[in-house]
C-alpha positions as CSV (number, residue, x, y, z in Angstrom):
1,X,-52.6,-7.6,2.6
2,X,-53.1,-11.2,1.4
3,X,-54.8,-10.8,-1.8
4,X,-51.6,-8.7,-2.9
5,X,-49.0,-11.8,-2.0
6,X,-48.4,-13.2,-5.7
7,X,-48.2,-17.0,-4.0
8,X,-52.1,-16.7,-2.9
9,X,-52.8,-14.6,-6.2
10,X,-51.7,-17.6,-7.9
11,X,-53.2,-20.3,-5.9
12,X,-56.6,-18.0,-6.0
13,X,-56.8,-18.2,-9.9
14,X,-56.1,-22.0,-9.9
15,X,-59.3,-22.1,-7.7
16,X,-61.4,-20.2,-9.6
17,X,-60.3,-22.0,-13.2
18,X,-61.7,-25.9,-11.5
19,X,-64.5,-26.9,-13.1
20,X,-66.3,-27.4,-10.3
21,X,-65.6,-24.0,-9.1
22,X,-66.8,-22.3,-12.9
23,X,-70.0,-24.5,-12.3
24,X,-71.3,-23.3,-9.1
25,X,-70.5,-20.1,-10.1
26,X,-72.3,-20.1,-13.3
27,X,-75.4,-21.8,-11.1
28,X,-75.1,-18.6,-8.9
29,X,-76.2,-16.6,-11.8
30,X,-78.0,-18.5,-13.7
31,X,-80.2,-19.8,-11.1
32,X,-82.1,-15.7,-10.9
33,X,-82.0,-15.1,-14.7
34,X,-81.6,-17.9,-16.6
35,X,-82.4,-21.8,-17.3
36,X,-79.8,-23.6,-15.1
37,X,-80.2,-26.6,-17.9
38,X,-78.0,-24.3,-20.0
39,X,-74.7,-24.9,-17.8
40,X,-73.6,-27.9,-19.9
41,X,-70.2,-29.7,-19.6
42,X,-69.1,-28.1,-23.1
43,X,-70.2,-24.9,-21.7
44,X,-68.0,-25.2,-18.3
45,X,-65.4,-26.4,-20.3
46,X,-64.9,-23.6,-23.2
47,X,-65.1,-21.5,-20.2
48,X,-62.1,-23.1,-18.5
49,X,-60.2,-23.7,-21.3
50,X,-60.2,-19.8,-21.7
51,X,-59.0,-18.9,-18.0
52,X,-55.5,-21.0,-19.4
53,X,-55.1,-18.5,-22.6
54,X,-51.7,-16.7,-22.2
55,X,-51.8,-13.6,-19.9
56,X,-55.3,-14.6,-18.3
57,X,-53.3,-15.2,-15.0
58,X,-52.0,-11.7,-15.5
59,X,-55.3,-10.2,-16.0
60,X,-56.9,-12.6,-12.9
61,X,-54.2,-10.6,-10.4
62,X,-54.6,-7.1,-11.5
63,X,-57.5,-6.9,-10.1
64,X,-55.8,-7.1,-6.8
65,X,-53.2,-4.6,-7.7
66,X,-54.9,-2.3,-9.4
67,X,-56.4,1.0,-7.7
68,X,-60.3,1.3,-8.0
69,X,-61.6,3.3,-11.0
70,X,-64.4,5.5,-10.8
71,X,-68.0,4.1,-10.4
72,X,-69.6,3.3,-13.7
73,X,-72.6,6.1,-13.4
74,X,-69.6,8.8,-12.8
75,X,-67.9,7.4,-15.5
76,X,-70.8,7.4,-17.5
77,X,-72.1,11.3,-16.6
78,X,-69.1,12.6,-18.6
79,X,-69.6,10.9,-21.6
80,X,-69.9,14.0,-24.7
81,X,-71.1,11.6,-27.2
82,X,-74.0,9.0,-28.2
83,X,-72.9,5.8,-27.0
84,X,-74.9,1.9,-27.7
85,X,-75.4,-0.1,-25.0
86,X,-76.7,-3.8,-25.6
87,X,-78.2,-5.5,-22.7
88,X,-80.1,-8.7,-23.3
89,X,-83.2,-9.3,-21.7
90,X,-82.0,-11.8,-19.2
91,X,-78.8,-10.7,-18.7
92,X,-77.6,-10.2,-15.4
């Protein structure tokens, strides 16, 4: 399969960490839930300048290797104690 070839793993994550690329995205989301005004250059920037901490490449391309986990209500079902979940109101 493709997405398991390191060479287009690699080239994939350089994609994805353009600017322009971390912009449309964050229009994507932002355009259902939240005010798109928010998507400021600082904003796309910290953003970017995250995807380029050490081992972010690393975490990028295990998605592609890594076998799928269990679905999040499953997951969820077994839990034996009290757990806190924080979801804003306009989060996604």
């Amino acid at each position: 399969m493709v997405f398991k070839q390191l060479l287009f793993q690699a080239l994939l994550f350089q994609h994805v960490c353009q600017s322009w690329v971390i912009r449309r995205t964050l229009e994507k989301v932002y355009k259902v839930y939240l005010d798109k005004t928010a998507i400021t250059d600082q904003l796309v920037a910290e953003i970017q300048r995250l995807a380029y901490d050490q081992g972010d490449s690393d975490v990028f391309v295990s998605i592609f290797s890594t076998p799928q986990g269990e679905k999040v209500d499953v997951s969820l079902k077994r839990l034996t104690y009290p757990l806190l979940l924080l979801w804003g109101e306009a989060d996604p």
